[in-house]
C-alpha positions in Angstrom: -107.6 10.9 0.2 -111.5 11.4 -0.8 -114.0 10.3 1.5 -118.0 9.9 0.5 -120.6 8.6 2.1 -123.7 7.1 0.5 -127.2 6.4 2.2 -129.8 4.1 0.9 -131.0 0.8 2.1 -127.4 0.8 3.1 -124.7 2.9 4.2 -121.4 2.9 2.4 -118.5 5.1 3.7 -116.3 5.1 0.2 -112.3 6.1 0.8 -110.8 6.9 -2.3 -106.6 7.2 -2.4 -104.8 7.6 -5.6 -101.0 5.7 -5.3 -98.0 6.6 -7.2 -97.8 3.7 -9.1 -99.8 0.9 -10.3 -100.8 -1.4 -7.6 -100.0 -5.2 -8.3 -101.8 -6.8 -5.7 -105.6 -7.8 -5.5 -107.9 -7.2 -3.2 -107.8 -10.9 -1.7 -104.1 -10.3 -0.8 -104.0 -6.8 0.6 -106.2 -8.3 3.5 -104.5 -10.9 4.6 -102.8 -10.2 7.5 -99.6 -9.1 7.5 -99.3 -8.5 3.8 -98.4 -5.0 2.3 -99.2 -3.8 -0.8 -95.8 -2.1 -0.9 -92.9 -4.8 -0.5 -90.2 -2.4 -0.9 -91.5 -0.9 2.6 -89.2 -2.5 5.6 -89.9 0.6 8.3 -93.6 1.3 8.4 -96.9 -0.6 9.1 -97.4 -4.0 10.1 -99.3 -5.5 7.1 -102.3 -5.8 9.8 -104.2 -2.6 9.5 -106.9 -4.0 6.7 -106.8 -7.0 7.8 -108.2 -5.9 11.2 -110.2 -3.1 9.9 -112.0 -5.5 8.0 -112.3 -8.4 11.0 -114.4 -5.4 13.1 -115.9 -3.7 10.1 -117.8 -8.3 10.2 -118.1 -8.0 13.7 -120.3 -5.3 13.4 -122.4 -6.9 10.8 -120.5 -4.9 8.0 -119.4 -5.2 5.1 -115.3 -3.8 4.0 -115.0 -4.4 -0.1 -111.5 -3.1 -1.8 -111.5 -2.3 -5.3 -108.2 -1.4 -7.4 -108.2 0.1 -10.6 -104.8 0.6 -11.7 -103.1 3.3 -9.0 -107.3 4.0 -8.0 -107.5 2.4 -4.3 -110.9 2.6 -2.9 -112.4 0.9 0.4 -115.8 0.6 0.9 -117.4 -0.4 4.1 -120.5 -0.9 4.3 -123.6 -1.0 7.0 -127.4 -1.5 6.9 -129.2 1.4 8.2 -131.3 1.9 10.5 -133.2 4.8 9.6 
């Protein structure tokens, strides 16, 4: 996993993860809660972390974006700042 952070008008925090295969899901569905982007998974994770990550990431007047690009997997959360 990469992390980078990017200041501006904004702050993004940008986590970068690279899968073993290619991800057939989009973004849309890999928030909704309870869904995982690996069905074949029975054991680990309830399908909720994004979707809550994202729910506090609003609270907070945030922004959470997801972007796939092929086995790329990159959230970006993002913040105005207040500097």
């Amino acid at each position: 996993m990469y992390i980078d952070i990017e200041e501006g008008e904004e702050v993004s925090i940008i986590f970068k993860n690279m899968s073993a295969y290619e991800m057939n899901f989009t973004p849309q569905e890999i928030t909704e809660r309870f869904k995982r982007g690996d069905e074949s998974r029975h054991t680990e994770g309830s399908g909720l972390e994004l979707a809550i990550a994202k729910s506090l990431t609003e609270l907070q007047d945030g922004k959470l974006d997801i972007v796939i690009d092929g086995d790329l997997f990159k959230v970006i959360v993002k913040f105005k700042s207040i500097i």
